[in-house]
C-alpha positions as CSV (number, residue, x, y, z in Angstrom):
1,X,11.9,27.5,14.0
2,X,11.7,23.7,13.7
3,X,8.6,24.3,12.0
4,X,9.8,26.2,9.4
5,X,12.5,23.8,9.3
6,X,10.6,21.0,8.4
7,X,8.3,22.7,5.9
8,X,11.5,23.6,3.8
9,X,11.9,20.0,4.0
10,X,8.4,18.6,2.5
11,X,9.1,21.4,0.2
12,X,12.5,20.3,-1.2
13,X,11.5,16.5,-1.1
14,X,8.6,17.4,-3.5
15,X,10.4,19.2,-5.4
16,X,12.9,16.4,-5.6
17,X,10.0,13.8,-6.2
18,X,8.9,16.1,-9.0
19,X,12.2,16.0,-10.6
20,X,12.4,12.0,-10.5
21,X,9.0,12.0,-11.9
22,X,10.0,13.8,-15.1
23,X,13.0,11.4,-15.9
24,X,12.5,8.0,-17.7
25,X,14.3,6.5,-14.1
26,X,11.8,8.4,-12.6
27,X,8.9,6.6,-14.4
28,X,10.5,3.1,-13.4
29,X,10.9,4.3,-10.1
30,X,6.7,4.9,-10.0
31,X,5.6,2.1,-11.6
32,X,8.2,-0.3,-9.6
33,X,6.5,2.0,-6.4
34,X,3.0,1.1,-8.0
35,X,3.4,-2.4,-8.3
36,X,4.8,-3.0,-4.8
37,X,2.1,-1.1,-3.7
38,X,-0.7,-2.9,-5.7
39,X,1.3,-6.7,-4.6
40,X,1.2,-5.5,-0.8
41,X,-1.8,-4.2,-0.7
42,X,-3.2,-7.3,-2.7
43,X,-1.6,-9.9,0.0
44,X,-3.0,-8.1,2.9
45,X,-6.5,-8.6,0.9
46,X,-5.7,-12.0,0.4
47,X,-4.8,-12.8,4.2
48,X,-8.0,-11.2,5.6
49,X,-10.2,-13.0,3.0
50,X,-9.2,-16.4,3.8
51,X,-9.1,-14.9,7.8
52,X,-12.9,-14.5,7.3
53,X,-13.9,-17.2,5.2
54,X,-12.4,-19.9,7.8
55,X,-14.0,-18.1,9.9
56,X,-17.5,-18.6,8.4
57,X,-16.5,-22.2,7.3
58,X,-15.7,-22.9,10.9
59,X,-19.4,-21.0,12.0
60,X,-21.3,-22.9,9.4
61,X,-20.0,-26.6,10.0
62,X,-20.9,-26.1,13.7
63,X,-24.7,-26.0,12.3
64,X,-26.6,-29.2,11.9
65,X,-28.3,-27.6,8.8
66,X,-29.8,-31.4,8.0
């Protein structure tokens, strides 16, 4: 029973995310979504890029190359 429960509810909140979609507050809504998105995921880039490039500064300074 909870089961079915819960599948009316994914149901509903598509259809509810559906509705938003079609609205003009709906669009600012996704592209707002989109951009937090793309800024998060675009920090978390960031932060293991310089994690692994100090890493391999600190790795190639501990070799006497000369």
């Amino acid at each position: 029973m909870i089961a079915v429960i819960a599948a009316g509810g994914a149901v509903v909140t598509a259809g509810v995310g559906i509705a938003i979609a079609m609205g003009p507050v709906g669009w600012v809504i996704l592209i707002g979504a989109g951009l937090a998105t793309g800024y998060a995921a675009g920090k978390v880039a960031d932060a293991l890029g310089q994690g692994f490039s100090g890493l391999i500064y600190d790795v190639s300074t501990d070799i006497n190359w000369f």
